[in-house]
ZAVOZA-218999 format. One record per residue (C-alpha): residue in one letter; x, y, z. Coordinates in steps of 0.02 Angstrom, whole numbers. Each point is the difference from the previous one (the first is absolute). Example, Ala and Ser with C-alpha at 12.3 -4.5 7.8 and 13.67 -1.06 7.14 Angstrom:
BEGIN
NODE   res        u        v        w
NODE     A      615     -225      390
NODE     S       69      172      -33
//
This chain:
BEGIN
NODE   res        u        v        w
NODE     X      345      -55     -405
NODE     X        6       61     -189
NODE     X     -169      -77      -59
NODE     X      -72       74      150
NODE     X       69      168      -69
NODE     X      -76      -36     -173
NODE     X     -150      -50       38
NODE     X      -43      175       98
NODE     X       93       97     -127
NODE     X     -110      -84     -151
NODE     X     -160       53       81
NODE     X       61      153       47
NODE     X       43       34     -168
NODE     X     -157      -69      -65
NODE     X     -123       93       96
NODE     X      120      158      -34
NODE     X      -52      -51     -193
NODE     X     -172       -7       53
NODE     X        7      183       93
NODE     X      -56     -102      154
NODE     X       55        0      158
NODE     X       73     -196       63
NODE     X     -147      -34      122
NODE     X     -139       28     -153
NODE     X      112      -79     -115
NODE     X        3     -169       97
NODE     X     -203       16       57
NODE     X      -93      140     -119
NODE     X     -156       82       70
NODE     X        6     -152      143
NODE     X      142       89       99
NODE     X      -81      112      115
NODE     X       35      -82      175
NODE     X      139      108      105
NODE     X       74     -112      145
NODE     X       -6        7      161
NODE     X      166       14       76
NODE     X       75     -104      135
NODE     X      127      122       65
NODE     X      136      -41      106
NODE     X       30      121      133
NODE     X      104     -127      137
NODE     X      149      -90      -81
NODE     X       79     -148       91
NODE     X       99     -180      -42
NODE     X      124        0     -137
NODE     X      -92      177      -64
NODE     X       85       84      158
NODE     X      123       12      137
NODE     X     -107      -15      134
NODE     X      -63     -156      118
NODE     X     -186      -16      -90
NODE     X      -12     -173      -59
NODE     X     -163       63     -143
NODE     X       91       80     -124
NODE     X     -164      122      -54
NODE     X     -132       68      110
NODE     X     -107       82     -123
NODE     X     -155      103       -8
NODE     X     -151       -4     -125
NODE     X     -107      150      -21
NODE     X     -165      -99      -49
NODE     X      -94      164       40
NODE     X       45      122      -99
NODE     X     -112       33     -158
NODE     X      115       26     -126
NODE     X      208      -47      -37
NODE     X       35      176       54
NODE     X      -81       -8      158
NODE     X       70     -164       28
NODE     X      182       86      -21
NODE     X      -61      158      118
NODE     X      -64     -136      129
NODE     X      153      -98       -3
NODE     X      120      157       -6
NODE     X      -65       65      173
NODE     X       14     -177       79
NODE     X      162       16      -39
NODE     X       59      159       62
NODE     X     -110      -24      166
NODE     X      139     -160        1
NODE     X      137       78      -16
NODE     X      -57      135      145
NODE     X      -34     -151      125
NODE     X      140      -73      -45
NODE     X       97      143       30
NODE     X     -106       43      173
NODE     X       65     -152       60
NODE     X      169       -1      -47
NODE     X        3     -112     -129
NODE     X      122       16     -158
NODE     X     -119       61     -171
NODE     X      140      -70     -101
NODE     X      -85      -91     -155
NODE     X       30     -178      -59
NODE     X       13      -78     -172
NODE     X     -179       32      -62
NODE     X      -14      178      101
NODE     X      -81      -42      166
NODE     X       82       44      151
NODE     X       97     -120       88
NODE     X       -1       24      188
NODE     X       61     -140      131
NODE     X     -161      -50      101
NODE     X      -24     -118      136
NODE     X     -112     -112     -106
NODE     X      -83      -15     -172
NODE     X     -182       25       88
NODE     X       79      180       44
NODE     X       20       48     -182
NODE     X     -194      -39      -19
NODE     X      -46      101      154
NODE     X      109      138      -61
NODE     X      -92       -3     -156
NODE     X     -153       17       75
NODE     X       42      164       97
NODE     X       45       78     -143
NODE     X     -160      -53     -113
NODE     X      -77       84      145
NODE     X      107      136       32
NODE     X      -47       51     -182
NODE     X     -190      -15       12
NODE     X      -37     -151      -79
NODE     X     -111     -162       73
NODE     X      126     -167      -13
NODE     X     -107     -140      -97
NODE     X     -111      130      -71
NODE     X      109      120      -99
NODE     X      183      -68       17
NODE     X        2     -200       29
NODE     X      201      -74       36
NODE     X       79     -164      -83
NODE     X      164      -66       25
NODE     X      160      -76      -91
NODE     X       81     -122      126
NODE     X      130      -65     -147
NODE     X      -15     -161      125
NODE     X      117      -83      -98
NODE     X      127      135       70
NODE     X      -34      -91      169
NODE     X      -27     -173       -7
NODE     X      134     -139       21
NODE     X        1     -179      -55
NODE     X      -18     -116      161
NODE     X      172      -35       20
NODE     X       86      164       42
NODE     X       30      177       29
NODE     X      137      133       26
NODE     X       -7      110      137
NODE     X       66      170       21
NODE     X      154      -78       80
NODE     X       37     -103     -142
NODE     X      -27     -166       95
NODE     X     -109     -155      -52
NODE     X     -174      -20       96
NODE     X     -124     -120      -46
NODE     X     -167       40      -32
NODE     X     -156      -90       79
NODE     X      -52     -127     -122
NODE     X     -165       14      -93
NODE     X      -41      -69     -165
NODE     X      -44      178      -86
NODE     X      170       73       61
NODE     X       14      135      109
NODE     X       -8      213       -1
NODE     X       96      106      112
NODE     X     -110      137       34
NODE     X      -15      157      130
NODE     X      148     -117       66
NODE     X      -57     -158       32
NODE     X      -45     -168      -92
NODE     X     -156      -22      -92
NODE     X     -109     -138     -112
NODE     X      -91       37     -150
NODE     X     -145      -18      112
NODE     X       67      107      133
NODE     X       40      149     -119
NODE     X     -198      -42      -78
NODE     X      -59       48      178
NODE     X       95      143       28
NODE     X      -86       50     -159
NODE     X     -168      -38       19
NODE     X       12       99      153
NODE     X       60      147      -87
NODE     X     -125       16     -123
NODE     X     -121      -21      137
NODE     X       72      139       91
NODE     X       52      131     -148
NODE     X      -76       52     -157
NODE     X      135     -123     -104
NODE     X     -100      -78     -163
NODE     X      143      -51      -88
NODE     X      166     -131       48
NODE     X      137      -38     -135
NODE     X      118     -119       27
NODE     X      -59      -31      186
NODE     X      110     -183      -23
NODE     X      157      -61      -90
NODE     X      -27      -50     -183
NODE     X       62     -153       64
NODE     X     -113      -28      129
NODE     X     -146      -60     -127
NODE     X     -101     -121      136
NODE     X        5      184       87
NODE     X      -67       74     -144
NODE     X     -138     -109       -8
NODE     X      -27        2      203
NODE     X        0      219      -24
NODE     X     -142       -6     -148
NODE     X     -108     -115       98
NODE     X       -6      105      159
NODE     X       10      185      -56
NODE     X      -36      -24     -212
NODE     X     -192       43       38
NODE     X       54      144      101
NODE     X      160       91      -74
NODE     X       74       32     -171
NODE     X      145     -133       15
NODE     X      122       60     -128
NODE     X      147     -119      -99
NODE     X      155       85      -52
NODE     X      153     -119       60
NODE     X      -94     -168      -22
NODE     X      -80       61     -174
NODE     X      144      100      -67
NODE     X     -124       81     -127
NODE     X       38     -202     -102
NODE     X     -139      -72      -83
NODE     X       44     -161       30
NODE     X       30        3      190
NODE     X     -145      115        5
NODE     X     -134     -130      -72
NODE     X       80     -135      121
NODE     X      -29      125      156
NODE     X     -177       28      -72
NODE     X      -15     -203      -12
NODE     X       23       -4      184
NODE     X     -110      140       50
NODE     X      175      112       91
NODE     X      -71      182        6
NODE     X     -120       99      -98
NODE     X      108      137      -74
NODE     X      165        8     -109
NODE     X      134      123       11
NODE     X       33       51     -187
NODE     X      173       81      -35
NODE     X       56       44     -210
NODE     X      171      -48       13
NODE     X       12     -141      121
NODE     X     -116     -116     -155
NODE     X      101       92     -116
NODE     X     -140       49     -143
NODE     X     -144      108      -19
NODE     X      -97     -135      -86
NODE     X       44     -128      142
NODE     X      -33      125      130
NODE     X     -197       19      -90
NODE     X       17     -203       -1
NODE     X       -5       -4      204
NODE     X     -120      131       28
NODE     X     -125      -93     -143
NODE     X       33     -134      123
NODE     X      -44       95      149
NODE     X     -140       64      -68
NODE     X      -53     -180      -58
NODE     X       11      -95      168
NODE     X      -74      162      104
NODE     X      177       59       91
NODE     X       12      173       14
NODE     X      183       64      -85
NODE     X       96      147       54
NODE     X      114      104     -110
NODE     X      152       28       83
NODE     X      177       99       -8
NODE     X      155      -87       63
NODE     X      106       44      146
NODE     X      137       75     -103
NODE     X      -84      110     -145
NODE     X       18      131     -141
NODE     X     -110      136      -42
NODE     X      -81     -101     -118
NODE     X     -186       19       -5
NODE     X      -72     -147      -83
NODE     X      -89      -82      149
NODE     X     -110      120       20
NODE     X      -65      -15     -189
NODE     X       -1     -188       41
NODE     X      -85       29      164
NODE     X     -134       65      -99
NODE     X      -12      -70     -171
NODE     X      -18     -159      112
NODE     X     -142       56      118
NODE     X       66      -82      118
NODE     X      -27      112      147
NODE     X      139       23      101
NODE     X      192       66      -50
NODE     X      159      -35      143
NODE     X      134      136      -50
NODE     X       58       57      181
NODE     X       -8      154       99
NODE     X      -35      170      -18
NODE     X      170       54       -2
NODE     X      168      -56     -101
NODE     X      -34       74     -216
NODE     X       14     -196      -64
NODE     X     -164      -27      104
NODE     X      -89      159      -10
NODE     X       15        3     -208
NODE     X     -135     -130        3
NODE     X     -106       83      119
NODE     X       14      167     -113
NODE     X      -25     -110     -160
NODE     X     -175      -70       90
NODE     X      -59      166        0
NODE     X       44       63     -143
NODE     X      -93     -158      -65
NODE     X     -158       26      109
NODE     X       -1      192      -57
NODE     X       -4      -70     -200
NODE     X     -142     -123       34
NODE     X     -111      151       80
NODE     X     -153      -40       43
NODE     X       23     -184      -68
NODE     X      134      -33      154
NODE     X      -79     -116      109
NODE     X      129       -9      177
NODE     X      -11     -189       68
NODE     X        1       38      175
NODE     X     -197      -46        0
NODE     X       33     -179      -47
NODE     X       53      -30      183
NODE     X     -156       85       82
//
């Protein structure tokens, strides 16, 4: 929207007055944290035309010592990817955000895929590159009173008072897609869910935070929608422990500080993050670290709208010198 375009362009312009780069502009000497990114390598859901229901698999290098090594770790997880992928027969066609999007026989297949190719690259799972996931489970969930299938005839779901999923092909409960979960994270390195239910299913939220909160990052992007106001009532109810923050979804820069001040306030971990159509604009990654928050969401390692912030991040980290600190020890 145009104040959304004003608002970056005035402190643009301002720190340009200042001879400042945006990210010490908006934080002085403060900004110094480079993020650790959560890379999506597997696209699936409305991000790809594939069968995954979890629209991002994605991988975290929490190992690496510094942004650059992060990028290098990440880059050959990647590539090792796209070579299984391509051992097996699998299409290395990319998705929206630039991770490939091969058909599978099940979402767990995308995590054991990932795992080979940590592997396959030298690197321990859990120790140097951890996994998280964006199951978009709003993309999959259906009020209790109907769905379409693929013949375009009525079926009635099972009841249920928290509506129902339809995942890997069959029906499931908030509680049942909670267990298929909790096994996961018991089973791979994943320290990090967003949007594991429908921003409509709030009794679901609440259900999600008490069982894995203590364990996992549980990350709010459609329930929150980076909105102060829904964000404080999500808080009020204890749903998650981490907020999704996107620029031009709030609309402002100074309403996009307001949330993470917010975050930051009621101890929920925010994450900077791109959207699934982009430019090659680079502000998120000055915001990413003029807000300390940690962690940055800006896609895969391949597509120029996605890789501009990457390249930005370094150039960043290479400015700071020896006063970069890389946030990928804050999950050891």
């Amino acid at each position: 929207n145009a104040i959304l375009g004003v608002s970056l362009a005035v402190a643009k312009a301002m720190a340009l007055l200042k001879k400042e780069p945006l990210y010490k502009f908006l934080a002085g000497d403060q900004a110094k944290i480079l993020p650790v990114p959560l890379m999506n390598i597997l696209n699936g859901g409305l991000h790809a035309d594939n069968n995954l229901d979890i629209q991002e698999f994605m991988i975290l290098p929490i190992g690496a010592p510094t942004f650059k090594e992060a990028l290098r770790y990440a880059a050959e997880v990647f590539h090792n990817l796209k070579a299984i992928l391509k051992s097996k027969g699998l299409s290395t066609s990319v998705g929206d955000e630039g991770g490939f999007a091969p058909r599978l026989n099940s979402n767990a297949q995308a995590l054991e895929l990932i795992l080979q190719a940590i592997e396959k690259a030298g690197y321990r799972a859990g120790k140097d590159i951890a996994l998280a996931l964006d199951c978009a489970a709003s993309s999959f969930y259906k009020p209790p009173h109907q769905f379409q299938n693929n013949e375009g005839s009525k079926q009635n779901w099972c009841g249920g008072k928290d509506g129902n999923y339809k995942f890997d092909n069959s029906q499931k409960t908030s509680q049942d897609l909670i267990s298929i979960y909790e096994d996961w994270i018991n089973k791979y390195p994943i320290i990090s869910i967003e949007d594991g239910l429908s921003e409509h299913d709030w009794p679901g939220w609440k259900d999600i935070t008490d069982r894995l909160g203590k364990k996992i990052q549980l990350v709010g992007d459609d329930i929150f929608v980076t909105n102060p106001q829904i964000f404080k009532k999500g808080i009020a109810q204890n749903l998650g422990n981490a907020i999704l923050v996107k620029v031009n979804q709030i609309g402002s820069l100074s309403e996009t500080q307001e949330v993470l001040g917010i975050a930051r306030k009621n101890k929920y971990r925010a994450i900077i993050s791109h959207r699934s159509g982009e430019t090659e604009d680079t502000t998120i990654a000055h915001l990413a670290v003029a807000s300390g928050c940690g962690q940055i969401k800006t896609g895969s390692l391949s597509r120029t709208d996605r890789l501009c912030k990457y390249n930005e991040l370094l150039r960043i980290e290479e400015e700071l010198g020896s006063r970069a600190v890389y946030a990928g020890t804050t999950w050891k």
